[in-house]
BABA-720916 format. One record per residue (C-alpha): x negated, y negated, z. Coordinates in nm, 4 decimals. Each point is the difference from the previous one (the first is absolute). Example, Ala and Ser with C-alpha at 12.3 -4.5 7.8 and 13.67 -1.06 7.14 Angstrom:
// BABA-720916
+----------+----------+----------+
|        x |        y |        z |
+----------+----------+----------+
|  -1.2300 |   0.4500 |   0.7800 |
|  -0.1370 |  -0.3440 |  -0.0660 |
+----------+----------+----------+
END
This chain:
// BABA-720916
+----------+----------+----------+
|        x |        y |        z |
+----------+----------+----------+
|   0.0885 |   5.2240 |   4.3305 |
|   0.1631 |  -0.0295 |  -0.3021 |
|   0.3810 |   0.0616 |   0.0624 |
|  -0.0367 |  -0.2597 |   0.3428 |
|  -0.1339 |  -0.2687 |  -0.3083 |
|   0.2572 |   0.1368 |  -0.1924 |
|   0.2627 |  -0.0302 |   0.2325 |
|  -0.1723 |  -0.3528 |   0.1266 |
|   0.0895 |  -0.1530 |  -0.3534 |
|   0.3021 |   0.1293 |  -0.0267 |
|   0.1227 |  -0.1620 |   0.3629 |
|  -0.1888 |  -0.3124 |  -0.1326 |
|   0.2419 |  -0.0279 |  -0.2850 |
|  -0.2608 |   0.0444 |  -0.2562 |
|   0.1830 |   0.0903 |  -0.3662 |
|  -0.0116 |   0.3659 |  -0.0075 |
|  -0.1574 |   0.0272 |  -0.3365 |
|  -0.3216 |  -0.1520 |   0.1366 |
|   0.0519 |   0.2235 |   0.3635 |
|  -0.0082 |   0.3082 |  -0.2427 |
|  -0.2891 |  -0.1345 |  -0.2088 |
|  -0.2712 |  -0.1248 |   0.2431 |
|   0.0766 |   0.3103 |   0.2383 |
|  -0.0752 |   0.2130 |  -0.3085 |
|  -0.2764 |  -0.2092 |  -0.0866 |
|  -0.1973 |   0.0370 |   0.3292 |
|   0.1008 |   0.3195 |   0.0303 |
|  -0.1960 |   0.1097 |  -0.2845 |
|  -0.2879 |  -0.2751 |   0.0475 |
|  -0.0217 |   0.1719 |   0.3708 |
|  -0.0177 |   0.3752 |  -0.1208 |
|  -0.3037 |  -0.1091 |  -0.2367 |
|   0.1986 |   0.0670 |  -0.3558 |
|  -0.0468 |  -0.2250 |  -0.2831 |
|   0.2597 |  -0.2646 |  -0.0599 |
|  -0.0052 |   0.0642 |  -0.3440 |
|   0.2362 |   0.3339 |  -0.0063 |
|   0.2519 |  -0.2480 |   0.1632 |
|   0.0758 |  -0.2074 |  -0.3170 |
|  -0.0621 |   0.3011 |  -0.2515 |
|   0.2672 |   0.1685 |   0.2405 |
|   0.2583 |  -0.3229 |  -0.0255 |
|  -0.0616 |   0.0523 |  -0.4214 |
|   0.0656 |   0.3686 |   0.0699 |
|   0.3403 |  -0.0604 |   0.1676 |
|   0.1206 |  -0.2597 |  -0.2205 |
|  -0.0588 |   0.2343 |  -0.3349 |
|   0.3358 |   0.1092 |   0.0134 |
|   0.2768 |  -0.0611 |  -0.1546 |
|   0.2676 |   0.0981 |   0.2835 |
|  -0.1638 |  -0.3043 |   0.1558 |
|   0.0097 |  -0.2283 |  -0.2839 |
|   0.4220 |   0.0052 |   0.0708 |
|  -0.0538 |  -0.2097 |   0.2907 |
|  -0.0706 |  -0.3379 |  -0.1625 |
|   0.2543 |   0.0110 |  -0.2975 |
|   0.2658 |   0.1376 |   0.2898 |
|  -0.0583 |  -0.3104 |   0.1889 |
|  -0.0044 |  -0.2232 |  -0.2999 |
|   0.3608 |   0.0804 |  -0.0533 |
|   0.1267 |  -0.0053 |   0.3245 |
|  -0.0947 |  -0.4053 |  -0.0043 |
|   0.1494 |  -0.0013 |  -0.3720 |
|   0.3149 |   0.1198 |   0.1584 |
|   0.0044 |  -0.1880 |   0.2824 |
|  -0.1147 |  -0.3397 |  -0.1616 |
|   0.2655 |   0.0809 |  -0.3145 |
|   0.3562 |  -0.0038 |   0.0993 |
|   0.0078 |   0.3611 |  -0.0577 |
|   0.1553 |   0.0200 |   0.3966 |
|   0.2717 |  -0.2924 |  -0.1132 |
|   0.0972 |   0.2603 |  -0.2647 |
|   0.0462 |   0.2899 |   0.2293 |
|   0.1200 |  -0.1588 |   0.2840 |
|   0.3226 |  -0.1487 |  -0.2706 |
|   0.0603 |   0.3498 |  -0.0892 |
|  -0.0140 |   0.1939 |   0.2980 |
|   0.2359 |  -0.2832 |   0.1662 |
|   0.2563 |   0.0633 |  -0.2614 |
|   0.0805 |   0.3637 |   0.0873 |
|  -0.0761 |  -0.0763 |   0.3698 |
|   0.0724 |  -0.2807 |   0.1544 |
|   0.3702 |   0.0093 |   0.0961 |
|  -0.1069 |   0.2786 |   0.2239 |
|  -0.0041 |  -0.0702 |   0.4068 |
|  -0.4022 |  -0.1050 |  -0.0136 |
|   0.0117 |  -0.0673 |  -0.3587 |
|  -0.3276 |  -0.2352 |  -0.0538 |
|  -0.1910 |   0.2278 |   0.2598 |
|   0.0922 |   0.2892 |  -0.2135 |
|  -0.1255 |  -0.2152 |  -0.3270 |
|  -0.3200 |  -0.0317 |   0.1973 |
|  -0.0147 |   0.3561 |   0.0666 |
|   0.1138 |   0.1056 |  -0.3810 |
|  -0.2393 |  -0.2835 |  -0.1760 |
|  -0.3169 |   0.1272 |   0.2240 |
|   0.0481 |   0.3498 |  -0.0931 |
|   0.0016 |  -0.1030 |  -0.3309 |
|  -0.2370 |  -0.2441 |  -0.0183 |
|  -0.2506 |   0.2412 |   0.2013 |
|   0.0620 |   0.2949 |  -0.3277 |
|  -0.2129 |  -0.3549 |  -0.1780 |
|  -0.2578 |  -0.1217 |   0.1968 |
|  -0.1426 |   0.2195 |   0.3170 |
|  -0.0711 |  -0.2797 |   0.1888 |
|   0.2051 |  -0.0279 |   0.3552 |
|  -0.1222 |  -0.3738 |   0.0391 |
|   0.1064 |  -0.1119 |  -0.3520 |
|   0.3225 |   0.1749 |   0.0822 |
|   0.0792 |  -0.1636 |   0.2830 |
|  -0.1070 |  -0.3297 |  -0.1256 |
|   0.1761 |  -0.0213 |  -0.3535 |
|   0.3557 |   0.1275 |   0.1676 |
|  -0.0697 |  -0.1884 |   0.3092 |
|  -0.0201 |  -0.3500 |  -0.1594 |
|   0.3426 |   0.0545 |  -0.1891 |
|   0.2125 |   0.2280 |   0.2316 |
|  -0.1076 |  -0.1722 |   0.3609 |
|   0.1506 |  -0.3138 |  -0.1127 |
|   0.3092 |   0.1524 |  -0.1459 |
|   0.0570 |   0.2311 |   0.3521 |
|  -0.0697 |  -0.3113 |   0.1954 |
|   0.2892 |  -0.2064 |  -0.1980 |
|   0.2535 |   0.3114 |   0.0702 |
|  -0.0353 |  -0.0325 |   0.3771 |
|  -0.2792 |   0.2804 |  -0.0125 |
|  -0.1829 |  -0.0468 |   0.3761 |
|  -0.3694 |  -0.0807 |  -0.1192 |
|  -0.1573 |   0.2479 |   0.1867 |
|   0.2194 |   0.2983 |  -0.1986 |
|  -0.0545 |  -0.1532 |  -0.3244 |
|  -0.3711 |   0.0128 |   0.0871 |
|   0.0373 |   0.3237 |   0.1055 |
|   0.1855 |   0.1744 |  -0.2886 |
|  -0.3383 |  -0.1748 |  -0.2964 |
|  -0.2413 |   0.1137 |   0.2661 |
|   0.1054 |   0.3294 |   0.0367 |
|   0.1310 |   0.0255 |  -0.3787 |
|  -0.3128 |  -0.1086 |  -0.1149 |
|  -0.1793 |   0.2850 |   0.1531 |
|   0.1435 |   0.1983 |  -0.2732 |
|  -0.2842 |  -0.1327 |  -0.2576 |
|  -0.2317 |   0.2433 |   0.1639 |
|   0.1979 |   0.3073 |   0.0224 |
|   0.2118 |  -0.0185 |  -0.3192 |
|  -0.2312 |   0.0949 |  -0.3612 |
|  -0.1966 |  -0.1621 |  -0.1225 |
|  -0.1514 |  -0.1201 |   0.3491 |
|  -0.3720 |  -0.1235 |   0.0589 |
|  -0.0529 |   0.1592 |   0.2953 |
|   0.0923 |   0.3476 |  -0.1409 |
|  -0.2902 |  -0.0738 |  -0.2671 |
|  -0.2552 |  -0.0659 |   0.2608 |
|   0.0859 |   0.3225 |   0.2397 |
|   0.0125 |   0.1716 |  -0.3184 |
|  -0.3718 |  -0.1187 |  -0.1203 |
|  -0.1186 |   0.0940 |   0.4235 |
|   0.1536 |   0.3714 |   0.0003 |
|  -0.0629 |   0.0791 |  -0.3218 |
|   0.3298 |   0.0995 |  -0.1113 |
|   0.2376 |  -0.0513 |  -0.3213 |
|   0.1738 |  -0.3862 |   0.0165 |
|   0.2873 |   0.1749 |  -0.2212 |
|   0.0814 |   0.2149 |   0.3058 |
|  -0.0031 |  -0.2473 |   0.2414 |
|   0.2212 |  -0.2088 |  -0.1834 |
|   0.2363 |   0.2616 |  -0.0048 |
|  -0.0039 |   0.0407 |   0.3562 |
|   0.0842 |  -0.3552 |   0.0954 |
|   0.3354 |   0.0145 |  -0.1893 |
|   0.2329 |   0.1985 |   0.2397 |
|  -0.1831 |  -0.1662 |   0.3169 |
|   0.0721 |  -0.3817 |  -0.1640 |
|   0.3310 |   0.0996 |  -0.1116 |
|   0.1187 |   0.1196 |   0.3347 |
|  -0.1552 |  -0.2973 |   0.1887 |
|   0.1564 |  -0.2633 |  -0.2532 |
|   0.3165 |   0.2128 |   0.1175 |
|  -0.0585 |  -0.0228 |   0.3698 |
|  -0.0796 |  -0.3655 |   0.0166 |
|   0.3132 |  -0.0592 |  -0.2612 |
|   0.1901 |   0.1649 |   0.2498 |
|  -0.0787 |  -0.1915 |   0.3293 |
|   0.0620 |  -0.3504 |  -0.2323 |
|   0.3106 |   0.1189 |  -0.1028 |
|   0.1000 |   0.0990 |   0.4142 |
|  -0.1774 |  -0.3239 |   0.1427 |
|   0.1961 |  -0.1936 |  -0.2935 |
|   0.3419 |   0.1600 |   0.1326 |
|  -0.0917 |  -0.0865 |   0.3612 |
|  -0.0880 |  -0.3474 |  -0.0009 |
|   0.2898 |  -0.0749 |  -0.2781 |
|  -0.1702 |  -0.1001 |  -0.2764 |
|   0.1932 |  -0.1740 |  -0.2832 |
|  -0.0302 |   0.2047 |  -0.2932 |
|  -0.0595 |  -0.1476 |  -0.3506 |
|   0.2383 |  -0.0837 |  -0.2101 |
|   0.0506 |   0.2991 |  -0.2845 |
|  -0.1176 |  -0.0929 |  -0.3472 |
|   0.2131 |   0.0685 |  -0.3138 |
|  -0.1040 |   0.3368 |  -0.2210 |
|  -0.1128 |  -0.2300 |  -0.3230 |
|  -0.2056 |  -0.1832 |   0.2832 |
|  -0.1748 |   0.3006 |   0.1550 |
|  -0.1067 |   0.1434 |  -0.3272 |
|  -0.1222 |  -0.3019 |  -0.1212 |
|  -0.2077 |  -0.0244 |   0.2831 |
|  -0.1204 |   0.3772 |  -0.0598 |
|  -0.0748 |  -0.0422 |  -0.3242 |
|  -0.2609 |  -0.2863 |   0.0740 |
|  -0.1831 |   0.2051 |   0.2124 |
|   0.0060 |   0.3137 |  -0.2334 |
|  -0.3988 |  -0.1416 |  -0.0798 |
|  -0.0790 |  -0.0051 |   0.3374 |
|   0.1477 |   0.3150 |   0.0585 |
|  -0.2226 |   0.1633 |  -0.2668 |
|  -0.2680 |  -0.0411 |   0.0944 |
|  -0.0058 |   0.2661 |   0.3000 |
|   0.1647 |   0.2456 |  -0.2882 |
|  -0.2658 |  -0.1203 |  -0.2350 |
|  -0.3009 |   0.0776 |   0.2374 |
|   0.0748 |   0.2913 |   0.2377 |
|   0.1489 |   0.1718 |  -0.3079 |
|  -0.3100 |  -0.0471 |  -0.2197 |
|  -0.1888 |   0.1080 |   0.2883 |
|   0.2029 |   0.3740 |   0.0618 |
|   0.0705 |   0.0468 |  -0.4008 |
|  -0.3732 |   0.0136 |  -0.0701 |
|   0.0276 |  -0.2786 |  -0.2063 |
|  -0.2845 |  -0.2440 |   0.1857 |
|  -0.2408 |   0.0515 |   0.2841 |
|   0.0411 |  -0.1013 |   0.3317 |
|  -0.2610 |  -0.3221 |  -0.0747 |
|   0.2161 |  -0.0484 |  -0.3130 |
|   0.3238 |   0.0050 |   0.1607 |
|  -0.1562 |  -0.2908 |   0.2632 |
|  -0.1078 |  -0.2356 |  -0.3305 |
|   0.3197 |   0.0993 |  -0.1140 |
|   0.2109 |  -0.1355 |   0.2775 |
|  -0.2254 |  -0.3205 |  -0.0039 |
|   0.0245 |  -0.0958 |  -0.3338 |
|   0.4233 |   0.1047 |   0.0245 |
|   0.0026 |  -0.2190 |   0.2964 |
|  -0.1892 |  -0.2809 |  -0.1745 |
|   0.1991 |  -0.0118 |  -0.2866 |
|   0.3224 |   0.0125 |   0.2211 |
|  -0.1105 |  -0.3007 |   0.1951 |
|  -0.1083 |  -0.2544 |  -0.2995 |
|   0.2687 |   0.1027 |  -0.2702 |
|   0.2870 |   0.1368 |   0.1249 |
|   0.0523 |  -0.1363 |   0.3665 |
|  -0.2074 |  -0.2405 |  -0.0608 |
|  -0.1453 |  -0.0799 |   0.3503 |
|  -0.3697 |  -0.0304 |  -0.1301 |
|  -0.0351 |  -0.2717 |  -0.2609 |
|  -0.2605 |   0.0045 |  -0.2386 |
|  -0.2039 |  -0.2189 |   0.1852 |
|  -0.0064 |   0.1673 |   0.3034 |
|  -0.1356 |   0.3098 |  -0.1054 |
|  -0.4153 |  -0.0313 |   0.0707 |
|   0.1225 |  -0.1519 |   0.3688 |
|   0.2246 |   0.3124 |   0.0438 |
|  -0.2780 |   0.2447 |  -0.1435 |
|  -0.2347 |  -0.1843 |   0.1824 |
|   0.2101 |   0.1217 |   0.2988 |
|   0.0191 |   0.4067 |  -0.0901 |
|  -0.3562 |  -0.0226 |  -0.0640 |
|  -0.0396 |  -0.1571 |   0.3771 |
|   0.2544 |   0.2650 |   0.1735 |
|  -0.1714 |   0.2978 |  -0.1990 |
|  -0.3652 |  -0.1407 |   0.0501 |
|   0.0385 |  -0.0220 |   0.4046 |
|   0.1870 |   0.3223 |  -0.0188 |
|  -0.3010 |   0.2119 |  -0.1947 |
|  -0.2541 |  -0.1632 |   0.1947 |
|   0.1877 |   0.1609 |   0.3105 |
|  -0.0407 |   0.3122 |  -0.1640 |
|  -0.3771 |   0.0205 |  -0.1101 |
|  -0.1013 |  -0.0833 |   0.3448 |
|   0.2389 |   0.2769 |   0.1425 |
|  -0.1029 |   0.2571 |  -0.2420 |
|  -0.3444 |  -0.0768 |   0.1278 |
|   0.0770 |   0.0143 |   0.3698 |
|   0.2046 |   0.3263 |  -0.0714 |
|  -0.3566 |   0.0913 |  -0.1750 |
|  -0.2071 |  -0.0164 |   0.2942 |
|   0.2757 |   0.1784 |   0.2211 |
|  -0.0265 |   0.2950 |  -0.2033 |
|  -0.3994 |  -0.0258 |   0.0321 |
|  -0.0101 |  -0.0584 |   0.3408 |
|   0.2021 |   0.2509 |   0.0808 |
|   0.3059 |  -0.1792 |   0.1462 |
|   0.2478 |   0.1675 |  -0.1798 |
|  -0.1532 |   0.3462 |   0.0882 |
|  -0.0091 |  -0.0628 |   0.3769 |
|   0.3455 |  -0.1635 |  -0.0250 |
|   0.1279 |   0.3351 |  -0.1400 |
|  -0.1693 |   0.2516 |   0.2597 |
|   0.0983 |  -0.1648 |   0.2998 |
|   0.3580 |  -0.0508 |  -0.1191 |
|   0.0268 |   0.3852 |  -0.0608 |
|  -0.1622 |   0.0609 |   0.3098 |
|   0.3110 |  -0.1398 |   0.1567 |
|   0.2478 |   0.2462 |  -0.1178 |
|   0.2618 |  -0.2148 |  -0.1183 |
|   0.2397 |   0.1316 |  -0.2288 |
|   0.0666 |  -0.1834 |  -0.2893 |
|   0.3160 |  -0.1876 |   0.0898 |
|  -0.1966 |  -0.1504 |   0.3497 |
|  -0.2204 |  -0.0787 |  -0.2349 |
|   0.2029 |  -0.2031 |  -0.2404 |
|   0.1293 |  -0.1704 |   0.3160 |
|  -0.3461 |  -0.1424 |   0.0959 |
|  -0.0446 |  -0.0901 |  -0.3340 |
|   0.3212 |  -0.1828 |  -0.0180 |
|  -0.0574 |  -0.1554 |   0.3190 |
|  -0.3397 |  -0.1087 |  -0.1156 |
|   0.0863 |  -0.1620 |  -0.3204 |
|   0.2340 |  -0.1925 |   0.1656 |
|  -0.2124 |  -0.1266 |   0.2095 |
|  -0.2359 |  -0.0973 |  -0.2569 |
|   0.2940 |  -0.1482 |  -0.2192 |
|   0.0352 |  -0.2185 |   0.2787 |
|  -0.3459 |  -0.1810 |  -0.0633 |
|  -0.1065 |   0.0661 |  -0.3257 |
|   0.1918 |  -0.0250 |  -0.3433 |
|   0.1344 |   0.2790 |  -0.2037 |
|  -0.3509 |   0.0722 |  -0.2211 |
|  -0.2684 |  -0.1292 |   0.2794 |
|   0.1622 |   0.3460 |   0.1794 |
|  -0.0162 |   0.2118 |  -0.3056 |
|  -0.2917 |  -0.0992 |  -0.0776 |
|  -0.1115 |   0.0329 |   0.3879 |
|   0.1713 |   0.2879 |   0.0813 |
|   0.0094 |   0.2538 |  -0.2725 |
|  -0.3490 |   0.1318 |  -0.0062 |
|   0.0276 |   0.0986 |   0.3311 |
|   0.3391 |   0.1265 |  -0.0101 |
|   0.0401 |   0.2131 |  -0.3369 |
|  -0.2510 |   0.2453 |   0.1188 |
|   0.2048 |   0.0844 |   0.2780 |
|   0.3106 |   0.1527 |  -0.2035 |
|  -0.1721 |   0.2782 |  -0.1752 |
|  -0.0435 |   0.1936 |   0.3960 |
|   0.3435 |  -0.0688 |   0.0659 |
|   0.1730 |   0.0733 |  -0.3531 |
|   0.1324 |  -0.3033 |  -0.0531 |
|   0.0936 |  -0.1233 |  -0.3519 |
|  -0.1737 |  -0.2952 |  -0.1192 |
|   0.3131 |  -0.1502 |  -0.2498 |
|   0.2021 |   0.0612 |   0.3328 |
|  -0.2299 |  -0.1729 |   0.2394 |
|  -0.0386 |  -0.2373 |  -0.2641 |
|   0.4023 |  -0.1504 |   0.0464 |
|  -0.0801 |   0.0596 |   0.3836 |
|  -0.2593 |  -0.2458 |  -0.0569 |
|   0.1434 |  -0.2515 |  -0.2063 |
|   0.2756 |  -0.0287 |   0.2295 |
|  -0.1920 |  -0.0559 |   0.2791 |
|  -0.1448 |  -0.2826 |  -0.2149 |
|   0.3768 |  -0.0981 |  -0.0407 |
|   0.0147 |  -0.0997 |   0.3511 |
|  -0.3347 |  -0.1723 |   0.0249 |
|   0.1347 |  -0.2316 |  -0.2336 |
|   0.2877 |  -0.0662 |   0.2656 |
|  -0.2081 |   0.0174 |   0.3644 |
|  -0.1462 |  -0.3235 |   0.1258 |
|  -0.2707 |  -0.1595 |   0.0603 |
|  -0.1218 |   0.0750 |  -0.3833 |
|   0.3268 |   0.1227 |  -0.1709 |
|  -0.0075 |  -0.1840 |  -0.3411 |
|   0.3921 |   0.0578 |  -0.0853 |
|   0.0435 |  -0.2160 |   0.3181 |
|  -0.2158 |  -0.2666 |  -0.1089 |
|   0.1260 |  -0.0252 |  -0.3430 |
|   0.3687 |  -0.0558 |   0.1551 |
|  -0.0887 |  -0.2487 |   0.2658 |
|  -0.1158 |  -0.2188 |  -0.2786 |
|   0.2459 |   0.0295 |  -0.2441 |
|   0.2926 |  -0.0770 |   0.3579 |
|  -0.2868 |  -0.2587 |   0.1389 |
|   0.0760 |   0.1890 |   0.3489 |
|  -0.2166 |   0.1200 |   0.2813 |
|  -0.1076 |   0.3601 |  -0.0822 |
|   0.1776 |   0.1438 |   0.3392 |
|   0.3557 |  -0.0748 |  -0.1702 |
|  -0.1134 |   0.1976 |  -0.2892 |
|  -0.1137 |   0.3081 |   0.2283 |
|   0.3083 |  -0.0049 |   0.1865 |
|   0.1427 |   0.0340 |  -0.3407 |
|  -0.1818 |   0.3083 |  -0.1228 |
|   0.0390 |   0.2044 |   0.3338 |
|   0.3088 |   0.2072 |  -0.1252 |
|  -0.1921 |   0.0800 |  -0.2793 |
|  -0.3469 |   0.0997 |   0.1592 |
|   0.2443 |   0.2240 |   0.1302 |
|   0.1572 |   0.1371 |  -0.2711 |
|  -0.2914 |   0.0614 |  -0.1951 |
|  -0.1910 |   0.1550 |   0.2920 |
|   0.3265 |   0.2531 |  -0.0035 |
|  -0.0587 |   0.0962 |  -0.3344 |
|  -0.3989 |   0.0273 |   0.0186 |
|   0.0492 |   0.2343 |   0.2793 |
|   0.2364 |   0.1660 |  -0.2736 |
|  -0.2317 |  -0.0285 |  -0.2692 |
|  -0.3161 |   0.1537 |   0.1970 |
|   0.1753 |   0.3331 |   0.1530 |
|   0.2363 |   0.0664 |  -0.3099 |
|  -0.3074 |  -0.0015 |  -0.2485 |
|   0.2719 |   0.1017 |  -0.2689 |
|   0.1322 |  -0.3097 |  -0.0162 |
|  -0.3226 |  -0.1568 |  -0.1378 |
|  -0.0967 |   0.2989 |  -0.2088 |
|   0.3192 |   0.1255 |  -0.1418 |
|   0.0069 |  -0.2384 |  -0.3298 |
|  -0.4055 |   0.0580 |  -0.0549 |
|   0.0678 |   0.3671 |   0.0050 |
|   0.3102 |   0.0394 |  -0.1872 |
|  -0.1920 |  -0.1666 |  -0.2955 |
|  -0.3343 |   0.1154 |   0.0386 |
|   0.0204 |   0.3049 |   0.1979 |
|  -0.0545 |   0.1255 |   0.3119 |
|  -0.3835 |  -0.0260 |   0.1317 |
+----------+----------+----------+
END
């Protein structure tokens, strides 16, 4: 009775923080067990300080996006690359990646290069539904690429060491900032794009040099974080105070008296983002009680799949899900049912963790609920069907290298063990 309510909310379009929290809540109320372990369990969860990242992570992903820091990157990375064949979809491609070492937000990605480069592809003869394509499918990269949100949140679900995981998205966001660099730079040579003209040497370091702050501040972080020098809830206040001071005195996108309304804002995006996460903690709660998980783990052994049919159905599933539900509502969702499954078929959880996240990659790009999609039909003011035709290629591309990613585990966990040995 309670999954067909929980799956009658869900079809109703009911926010999936409150699916997750009444289900939990009548679950409990209907098994007879006091209510009050539910908010002593909430307190539980949210006494840690792996958690605490979360909210000063997404504070500076709208400092970034909200403080020129993108303008900065974008001049820069057009300088060495723009009088390539492709040029301002490579700058897309370059800025993201960088912008995504400073944030680990996909949607703040997209949004803060989308609003400068779309414009700037559209005036070069760019066809709308490729320049929507390339920030869509760029943008992804805030997710994948350290330090990413969603890597934080898996990381808090399995249990396991954020460091690690970190690791493990580098080679995995590296090669798919490749791949989709690539197809712009073949698409480009096909359909004759003009190329930009080539800036002088005095011109391109000039422009380098400006964004030398911005460039920091990934250098700044992720290096305090693997030198020891601050904790992982450190390096997040870190990159949120760097990316605060960025945006009001040195880029200067934030004036002074903006700052409570943009606060006002990361204390909004982090607020509806936590409250997703105490109610899924407690849902997760009750399907270890209840003896979900358990069940879910016998009859999938009783199947006899080995572990790569496994990862297939898993793949296949989280697709599926990506399709309806945003990147954390399936974490969130998901997870508790899933992790339990990998210890009877050996698979590694900083492994299945990339597998994961770039499953959640691709959610962000798959209609009807694909919020890279949505962000670029507003900035082009377009019907969301031009941007989908846009992003097909790289749906593509990116379900090439997943399939890569999930039965060449070494590709995930070669960085994580080279530095911190071999589990």
């Amino acid at each position: 009775m309670i999954w067909v309510l929980f799956g009658g909310l869900l079809i109703l379009g009911v926010p999936i923080w409150l699916v997750m929290g009444s289900t939990a809540f009548l679950a409990f109320l209907g098994e007879g067990q006091p209510l009050l372990p539910m908010a002593q369990k909430i307190v539980d969860e949210f006494n840690s300080t792996t958690l605490l990242a979360v909210p000063y992570f997404v504070a500076a992903a709208v400092f970034m996006e909200r403080g020129n820091v993108a303008k900065a990157l974008i001049g820069a990375a057009e300088a060495w690359v723009g009088g390539i064949p492709g040029g301002l979809g490579l700058v897309c491609v370059a800025s993201c990646t960088i912008f995504a070492a400073m944030c680990g937000s996909s949607v703040a990605t997209a949004m803060a290069m989308g609003t400068v480069l779309v414009p700037a592809m559209l005036r070069a003869g760019y066809e709308r539904h490729f320049a929507a394509g390339i920030v869509a499918a760029s943008g992804t990269l805030g997710i994948l690429i350290p330090p990413s949100l969603a890597f934080v949140v898996y990381g808090v679900l399995a249990d396991e060491a954020i460091t690690r995981l970190f690791l493990a998205g580098v080679i995995p966001g590296l090669l798919q900032a490749g791949a989709i660099a690539a197809w712009v730079v073949y698409y480009a040579r096909r359909k004759g794009y003009a190329r930009e003209t080539s800036l002088e040497t005095r011109e391109k370091w000039r422009r380098t040099v400006y964004a030398l702050p911005a460039l920091s501040v990934p250098v700044i972080v992720l290096g305090g974080l693997y030198g020891g020098v601050v904790t992982l809830t450190e390096c997040a206040a870190l990159s949120a105070v760097v990316a605060l001071a960025l945006s009001v005195f040195v880029y200067k996108g934030i004036a002074p008296s903006q700052l409570l309304t943009v606060m006002a804002e990361a204390v909004r995006n982090a607020a509806a983002i936590m409250i997703i996460i105490a109610l899924a903690l407690i849902f997760g709660h009750w399907v270890t009680e209840a003896g979900v998980a358990a069940r879910v783990v016998a009859w999938t052994t009783s199947l006899g799949l080995t572990w790569w049919q496994f990862l297939i159905g898993i793949n296949v599933l989280l697709m599926i899900l990506g399709m309806f539900l945003e990147v954390f509502s399936v974490l969130l969702l998901a997870m508790p049912v899933i992790l339990p499954l990998l210890k009877p078929f050996d698979i590694d959880t900083v492994h299945f963790g990339v597998v994961v996240t770039m499953n959640m990659e691709l959610a962000l790009l798959t209609p009807p609920v694909g919020l890279n999609l949505f962000v670029l039909a507003g900035i082009l003011r377009c019907p969301l069907s031009e941007v989908v035709r846009g992003v097909w290629p790289f749906i593509a591309i990116m379900t090439a290298l997943l399939i890569l990613v999930t039965y060449v585990p070494a590709v995930a966990t070669f960085l994580p063990d080279l530095v911190y040995g071999v589990r």
